[in-house]
Kinemage of the C-alpha trace (Angstrom):
@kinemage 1
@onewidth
@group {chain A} dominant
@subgroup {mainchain}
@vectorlist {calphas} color= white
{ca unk a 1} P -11.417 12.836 4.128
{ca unk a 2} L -13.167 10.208 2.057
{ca unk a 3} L -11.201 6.896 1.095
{ca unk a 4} L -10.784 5.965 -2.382
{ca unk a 5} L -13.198 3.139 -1.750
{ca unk a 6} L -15.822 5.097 -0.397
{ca unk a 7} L -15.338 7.420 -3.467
{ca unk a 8} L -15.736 4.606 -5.788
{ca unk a 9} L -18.790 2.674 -4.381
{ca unk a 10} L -20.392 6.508 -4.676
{ca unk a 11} L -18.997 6.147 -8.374
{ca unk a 12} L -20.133 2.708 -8.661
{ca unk a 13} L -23.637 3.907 -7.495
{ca unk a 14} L -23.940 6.774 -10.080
{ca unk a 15} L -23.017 4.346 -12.850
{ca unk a 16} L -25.484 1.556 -12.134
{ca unk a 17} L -28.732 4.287 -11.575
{ca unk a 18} L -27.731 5.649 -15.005
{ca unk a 19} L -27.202 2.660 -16.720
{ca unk a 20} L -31.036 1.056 -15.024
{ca unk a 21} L -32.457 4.781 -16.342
{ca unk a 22} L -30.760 4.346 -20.124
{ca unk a 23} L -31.742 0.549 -20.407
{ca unk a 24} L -35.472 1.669 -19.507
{ca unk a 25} L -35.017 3.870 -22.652
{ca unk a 26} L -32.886 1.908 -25.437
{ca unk a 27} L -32.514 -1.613 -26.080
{ca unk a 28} L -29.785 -4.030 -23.814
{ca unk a 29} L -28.074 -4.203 -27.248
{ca unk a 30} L -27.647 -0.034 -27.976
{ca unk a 31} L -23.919 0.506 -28.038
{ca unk a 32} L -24.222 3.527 -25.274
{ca unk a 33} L -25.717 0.517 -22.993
{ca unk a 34} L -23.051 -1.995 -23.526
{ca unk a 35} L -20.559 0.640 -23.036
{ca unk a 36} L -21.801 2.117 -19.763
{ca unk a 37} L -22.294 -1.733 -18.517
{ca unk a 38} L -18.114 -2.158 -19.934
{ca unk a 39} L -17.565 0.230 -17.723
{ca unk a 40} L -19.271 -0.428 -14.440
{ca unk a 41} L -17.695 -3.839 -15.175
{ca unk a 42} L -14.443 -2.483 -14.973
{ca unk a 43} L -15.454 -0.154 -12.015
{ca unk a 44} L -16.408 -2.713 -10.261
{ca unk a 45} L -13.304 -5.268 -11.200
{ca unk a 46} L -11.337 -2.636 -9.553
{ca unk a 47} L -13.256 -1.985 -6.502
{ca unk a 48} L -13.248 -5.728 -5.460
{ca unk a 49} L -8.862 -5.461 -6.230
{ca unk a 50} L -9.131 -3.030 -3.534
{ca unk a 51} L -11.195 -4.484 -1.374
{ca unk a 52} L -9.732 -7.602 -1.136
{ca unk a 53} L -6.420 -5.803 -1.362
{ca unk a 54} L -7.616 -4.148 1.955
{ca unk a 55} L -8.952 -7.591 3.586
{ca unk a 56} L -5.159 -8.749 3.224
{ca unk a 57} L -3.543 -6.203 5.138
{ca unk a 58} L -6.135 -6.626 7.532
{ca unk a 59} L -5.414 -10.460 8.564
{ca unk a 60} L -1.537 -9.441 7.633
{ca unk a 61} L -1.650 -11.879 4.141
């Protein structure tokens, strides 16, 4: 079974190649590009709460 971690690097992954392909096609300012960058910003806030979340209960914190 994959973790929810390894489920959202994959995510995390997906996001970034298509936001690299759509900025090769629009301008950094387009609306679609800011909003696909929003987002991997907030996929990747949350992947780094889980992470470190995960680092804790691994030294007991």
């Amino acid at each position: 079974m994959e973790s929810q971690i390894t489920r959202l690097l994959k995510f995390i992954e997906e996001t970034r190649k298509e936001l690299n392909q759509l900025g090769m096609c629009k301008p950094l300012t387009d609306p679609e590009v800011i909003d696909l960058s929003q987002r991997l910003d907030l996929l990747l806030n949350e992947y780094q709460k889980q992470h470190y979340g995960l680092r804790c209960q691994r030294l007991g914190a």
